[in-house]
C-alpha positions in Angstrom: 191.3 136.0 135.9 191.2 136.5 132.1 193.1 138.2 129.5 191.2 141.2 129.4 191.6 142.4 133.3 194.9 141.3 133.3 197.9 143.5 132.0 200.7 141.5 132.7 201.6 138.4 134.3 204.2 135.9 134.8 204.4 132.5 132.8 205.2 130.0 135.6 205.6 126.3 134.2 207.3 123.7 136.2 208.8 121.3 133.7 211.1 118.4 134.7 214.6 120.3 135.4 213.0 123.3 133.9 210.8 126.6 134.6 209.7 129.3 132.0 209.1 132.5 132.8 208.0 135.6 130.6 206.4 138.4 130.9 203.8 139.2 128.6 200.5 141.6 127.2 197.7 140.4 129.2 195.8 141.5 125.9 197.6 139.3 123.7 195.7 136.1 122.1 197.0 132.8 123.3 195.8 129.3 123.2 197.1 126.5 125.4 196.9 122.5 125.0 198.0 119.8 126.9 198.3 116.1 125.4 199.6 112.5 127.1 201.4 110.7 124.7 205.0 108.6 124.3 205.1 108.0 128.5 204.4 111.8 129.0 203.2 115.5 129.6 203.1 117.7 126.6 202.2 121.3 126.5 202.3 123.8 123.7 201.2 127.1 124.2 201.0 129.1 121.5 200.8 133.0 120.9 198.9 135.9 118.6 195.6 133.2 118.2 192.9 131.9 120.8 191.4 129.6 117.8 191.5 125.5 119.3 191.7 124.8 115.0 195.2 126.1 115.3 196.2 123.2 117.1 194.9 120.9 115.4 197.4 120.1 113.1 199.8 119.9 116.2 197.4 117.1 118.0 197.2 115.2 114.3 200.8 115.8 114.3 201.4 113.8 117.8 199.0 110.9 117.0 200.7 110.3 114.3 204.1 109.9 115.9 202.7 108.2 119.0 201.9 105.5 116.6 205.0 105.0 115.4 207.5 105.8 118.3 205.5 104.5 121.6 207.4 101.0 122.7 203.7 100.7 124.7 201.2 101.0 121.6 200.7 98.0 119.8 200.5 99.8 116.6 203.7 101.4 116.5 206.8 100.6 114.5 209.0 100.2 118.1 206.5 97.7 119.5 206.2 96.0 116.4 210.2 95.6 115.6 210.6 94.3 119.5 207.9 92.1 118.8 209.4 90.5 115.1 212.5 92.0 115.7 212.8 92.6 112.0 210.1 94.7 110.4 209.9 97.7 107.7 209.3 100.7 109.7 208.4 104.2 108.2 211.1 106.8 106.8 211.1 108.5 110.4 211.8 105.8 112.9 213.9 104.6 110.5 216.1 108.4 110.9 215.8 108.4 114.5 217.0 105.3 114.7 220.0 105.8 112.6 220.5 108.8 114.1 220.2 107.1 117.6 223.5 104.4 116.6 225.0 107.7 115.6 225.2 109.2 119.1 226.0 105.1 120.7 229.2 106.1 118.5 229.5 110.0 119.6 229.6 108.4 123.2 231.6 105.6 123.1 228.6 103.6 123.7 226.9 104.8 126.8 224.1 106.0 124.9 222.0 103.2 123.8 218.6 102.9 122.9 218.9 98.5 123.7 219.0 99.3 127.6 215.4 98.1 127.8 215.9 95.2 129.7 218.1 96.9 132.5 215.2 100.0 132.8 212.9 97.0 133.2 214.7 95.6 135.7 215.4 98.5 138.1 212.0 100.3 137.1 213.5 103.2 138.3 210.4 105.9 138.3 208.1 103.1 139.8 206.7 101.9 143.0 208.5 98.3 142.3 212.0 100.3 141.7 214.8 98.1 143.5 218.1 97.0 143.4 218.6 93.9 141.1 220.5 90.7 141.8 223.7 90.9 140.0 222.9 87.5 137.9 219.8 89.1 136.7 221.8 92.3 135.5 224.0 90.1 133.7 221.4 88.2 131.9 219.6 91.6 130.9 223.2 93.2 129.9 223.3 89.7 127.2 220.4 91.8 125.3 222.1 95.1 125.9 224.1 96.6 123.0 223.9 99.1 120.1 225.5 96.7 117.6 222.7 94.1 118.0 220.2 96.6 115.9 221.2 96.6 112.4 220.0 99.1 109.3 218.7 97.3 106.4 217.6 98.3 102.8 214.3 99.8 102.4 213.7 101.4 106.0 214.3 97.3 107.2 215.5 97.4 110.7 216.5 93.7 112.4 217.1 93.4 116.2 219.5 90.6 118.1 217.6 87.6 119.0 216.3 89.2 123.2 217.1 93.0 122.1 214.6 95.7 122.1 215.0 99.6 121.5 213.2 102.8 123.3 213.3 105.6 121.3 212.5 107.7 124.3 215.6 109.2 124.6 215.6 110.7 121.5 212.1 110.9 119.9 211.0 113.6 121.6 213.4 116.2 120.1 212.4 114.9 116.9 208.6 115.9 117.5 209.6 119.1 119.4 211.1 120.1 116.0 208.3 118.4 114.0 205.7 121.0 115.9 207.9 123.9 115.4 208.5 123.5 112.0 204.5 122.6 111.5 203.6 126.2 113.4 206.0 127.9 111.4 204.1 126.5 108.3 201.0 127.8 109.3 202.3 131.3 109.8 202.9 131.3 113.8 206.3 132.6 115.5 205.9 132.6 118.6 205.1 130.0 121.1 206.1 127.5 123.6 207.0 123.8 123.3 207.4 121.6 125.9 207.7 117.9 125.9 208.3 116.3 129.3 210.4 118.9 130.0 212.3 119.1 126.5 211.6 122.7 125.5 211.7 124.6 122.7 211.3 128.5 122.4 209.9 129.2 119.4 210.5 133.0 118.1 210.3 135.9 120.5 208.3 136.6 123.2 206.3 140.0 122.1 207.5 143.5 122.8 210.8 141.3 124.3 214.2 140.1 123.3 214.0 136.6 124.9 212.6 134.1 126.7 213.6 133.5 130.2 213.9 129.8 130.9 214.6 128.7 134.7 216.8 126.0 135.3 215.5 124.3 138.4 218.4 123.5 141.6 219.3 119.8 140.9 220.3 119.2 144.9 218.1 116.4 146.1 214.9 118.1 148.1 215.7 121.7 146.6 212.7 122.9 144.3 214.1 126.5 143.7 215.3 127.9 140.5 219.1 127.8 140.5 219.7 130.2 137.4 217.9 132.0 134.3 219.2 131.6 131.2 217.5 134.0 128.4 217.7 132.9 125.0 215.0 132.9 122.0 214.9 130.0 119.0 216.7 127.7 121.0 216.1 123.9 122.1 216.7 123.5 126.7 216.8 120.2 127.6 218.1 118.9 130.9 219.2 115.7 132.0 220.0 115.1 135.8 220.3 112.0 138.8 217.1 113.5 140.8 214.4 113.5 137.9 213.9 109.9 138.9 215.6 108.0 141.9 214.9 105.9 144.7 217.4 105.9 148.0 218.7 102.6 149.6 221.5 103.0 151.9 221.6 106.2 151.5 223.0 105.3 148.3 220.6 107.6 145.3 220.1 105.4 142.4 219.1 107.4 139.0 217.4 106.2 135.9 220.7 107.3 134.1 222.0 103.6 133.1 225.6 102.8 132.2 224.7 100.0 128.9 228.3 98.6 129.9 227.8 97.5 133.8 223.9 98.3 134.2 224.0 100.1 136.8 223.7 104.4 137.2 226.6 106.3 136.1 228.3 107.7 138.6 230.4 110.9 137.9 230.8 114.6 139.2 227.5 115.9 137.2 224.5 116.8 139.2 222.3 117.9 135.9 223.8 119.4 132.4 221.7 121.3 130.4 222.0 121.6 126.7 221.2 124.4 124.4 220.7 123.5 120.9 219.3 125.1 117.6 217.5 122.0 117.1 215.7 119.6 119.9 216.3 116.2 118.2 219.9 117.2 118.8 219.7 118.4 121.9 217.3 115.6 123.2 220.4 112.6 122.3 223.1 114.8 123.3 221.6 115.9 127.0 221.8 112.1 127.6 224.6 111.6 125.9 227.0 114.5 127.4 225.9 113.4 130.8 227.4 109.8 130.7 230.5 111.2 129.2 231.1 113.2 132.7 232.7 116.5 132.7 235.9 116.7 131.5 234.2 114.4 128.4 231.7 116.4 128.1 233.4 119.8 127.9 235.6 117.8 125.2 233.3 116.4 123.1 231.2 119.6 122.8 234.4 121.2 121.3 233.7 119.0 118.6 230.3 120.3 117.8 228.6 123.5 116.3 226.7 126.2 117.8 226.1 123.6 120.7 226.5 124.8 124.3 226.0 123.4 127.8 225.5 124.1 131.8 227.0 121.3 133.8 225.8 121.2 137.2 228.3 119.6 139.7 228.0 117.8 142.9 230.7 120.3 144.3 228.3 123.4 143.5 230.4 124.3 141.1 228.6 125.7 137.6 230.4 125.3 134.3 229.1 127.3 131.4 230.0 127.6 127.5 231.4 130.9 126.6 228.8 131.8 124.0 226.0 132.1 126.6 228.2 133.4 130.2 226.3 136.7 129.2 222.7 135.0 129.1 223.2 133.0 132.4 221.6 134.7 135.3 222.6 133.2 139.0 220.0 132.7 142.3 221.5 130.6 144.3 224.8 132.1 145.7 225.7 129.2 147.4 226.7 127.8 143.7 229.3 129.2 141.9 230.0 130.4 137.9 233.4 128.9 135.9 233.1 129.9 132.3 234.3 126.7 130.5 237.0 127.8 128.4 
C-alpha cells in the first residue's frame, strides 16, 4: 500500500490513553520516525515532506535532551545531581526543575518529582511490582519531599542527603514543545507529536479544520475509544489508574503515588485529560489535576488560562470544560456528558 494508490485513509495510532485519527490526501508527502529515548516511545510524523533530512534536527534535538533529562543515562544532568546531589546543571533542567517545585506548590504537594524511592519500591509497570512493607514505605517517604531540592545561583541545584528527582513527569512536555517549535523553524505546519502518549497537534490537518484525537475508555479491560475530541494547535495529554497497575485482592494498584502516604491516590477519577496550548504545561498539570480529585481539579483549573480538561469518573460520569462541550464527540453511551460549569 503506498501513497500513490491510495486516496484516503485513516491515521490509527494507539498511544497510551490516546488515539489519533485523520483523514488525509493519500497524495500528500509525509515522513514518519520513531525514537526510544527518556523510558519511552516517540513518534513524530510529519506532513508536506518525505525528505529523512527533515528530521534530523528533531533526532539531534532528542539526543540532546536525553542527555540531560534521562535519570538512567549516566551522562545526564538528573543522574549526575542524584549521584552528587549538588551539581551545575544546564539552563533547561535547571527551568524544568523550577518549574517542577512550581506545580509541588499548585498542588499542595502531591506533585513531586522526589517520589523516586516510593516508584522504586512498588515498581509499578514491572514484573517485580508488589505491595511494600509499611516500614519500608516509611523509610523511602524520609527521602520523599519537594522541599529537600533547593535552587541555587548559577543553574546550582542541591538535593537532601537520600533524595533524588525524575523529571519524567514533566520533561516530556518540554520536548514536545522543543520539537514543535524546532519544525516551525524550519518552515513545517503541520504534523504529529507524540511522546509516550503526550501529544501535540501541530497546525491543521490539510484540506481539514482539525485533528481528531480519540480518547481511549479508561475501564479496566476496555480498549475502545470512549469519545473524539477535535481540536488543532493544542497539547492532549492523559493521565489515568489503568496505564500501569497490577491487581492483588482485587484491590488495582496504579503508578499514580500520593508523596504524602506512598501509596496510589485514591479518588473518583478514572483518567482526566488535559488540553493545553503548550505540552510542558499540560504534561505537570495532567499529573497534577489528577491527585487534586475532582472537585480540586475543577477548582484549580478555574484559576488557570485557556486550560481545559475531561475528567473521567469511576461512576461513568464525563465532566467537560465549557470551552470545548462543542468539540467533544461521545461513543460509548453507557457514559454520560456534564458540562462542568
Amino acid at each position: 500500500m503506498t501513497k500513490k494508490i491510495i486516496t484516503s485513509i485513516i491515521l490509527l495510532v494507539l498511544i497510551f490513553g490516546m488515539i489519533i485519527f485523520q483523514h488525509f490526501n493519500g497524495d500528500e508527502k509525509s515522513i514518519h520516525q520513531t525514537y526510544f529515548y527518556l523510558g519511552t516511545i516517540i513518534d513524530i510524523t510529519l506532513y508536506g515532506t518525505d525528505n529523512p533530512a527533515d528530521l534530523e534536527p528533531i533526532t539531534e534535538l532528542i539526543h540532546y535532551y536525553d542527555n540531560l533529562f534521562d535519570r538512567h543515562n549516566e551522562k545526564s544532568d538528573v543522574y549526575q545531581l542524584n549521584a552528587l546531589k549538588s551539581y551545575e546543571v544546564h539552563e533547561e533542567t535547571y527551568h524544568i526543575i523550577k518549574t517542577s517545585l512550581s506545580y509541588s506548590e499548585f498542588s499542595q504537594g502531591k506533585f513531586d518529582i522526589t517520589i523516586n524511592p516510593i516508584v522504586d519500591l512498588w515498581q509499578i509497570g514491572t514484573e517485580n511490582a508488589r505491595i511494600p512493607e509499611q516500614r519500608e514505605i516509611d523509610d523511602a517517604l524520609a527521602h520523599v519531599g519537594y522541599k529537600q531540592v533547593h535552587l541555587g545561583d548559577h543553574h546550582f541545584v542541591t538535593l537532601d542527603d537520600g533524595c533524588s528527582i525524575d523529571l519524567g513527569a514533566i520533561a516530556k512536555g518540554f520536548i514536545a514543545d522543543e520539537i514543535a517549535q524546532t519544525l516551525k523553524d524550519n518552515g513545517f505546519t503541520r504534523g504529529l507529536i507524540n511522546l509516550g502518549g503526550n501529544v501535540f497537534a501541530l497546525g491543521q490537518p490539510k484540506d481539514t479544520d482539525n485533528w481528531i484525537i480519540g480518547v481511549k475508555n479508561p475501564v479496566l479491560n476496555q480498549s475502545n475509544v470512549l469519545l473524539s475530541l477535535a481540536l488543532h494547535d493544542k497539547s492532549i495529554v492523559t493521565s489515568g489508574i489503568t496505564e500501569r497497575y497490577f491487581i492483588e485482592d482485587d484491590i488495582l494498584y496504579h503508578h499514580i503515588f500520593d508523596p504524602r502516604t506512598g501509596y496510589p491516590i485514591n479518588n473518583d477519577i478514572l483518567s482526566i485529560t488535559v488540553i493545553t496550548d503548550t505540552s510542558f504545561e499540560g504534561d505537570a498539570l495532567s499529573t497534577s489535576l489528577y491527585t487534586l480529585g475532582v472537585e480540586g481539579a475543577i477548582n484549580a483549573v478555574k484559576t488557570l488560562k485557556d486550560v481545559s480538561i475531561i475528567i473521567v469518573k469511576k461512576d461513568k460520569e464525563i465532566l467537560v470544560s465549557e470551552a470545548i462541550k462543542d468539540k467533544v464527540e461521545l461513543f460509548d453511551d453507557s457514559f454520560t456528558i456534564k458540562t462542568i460549569e
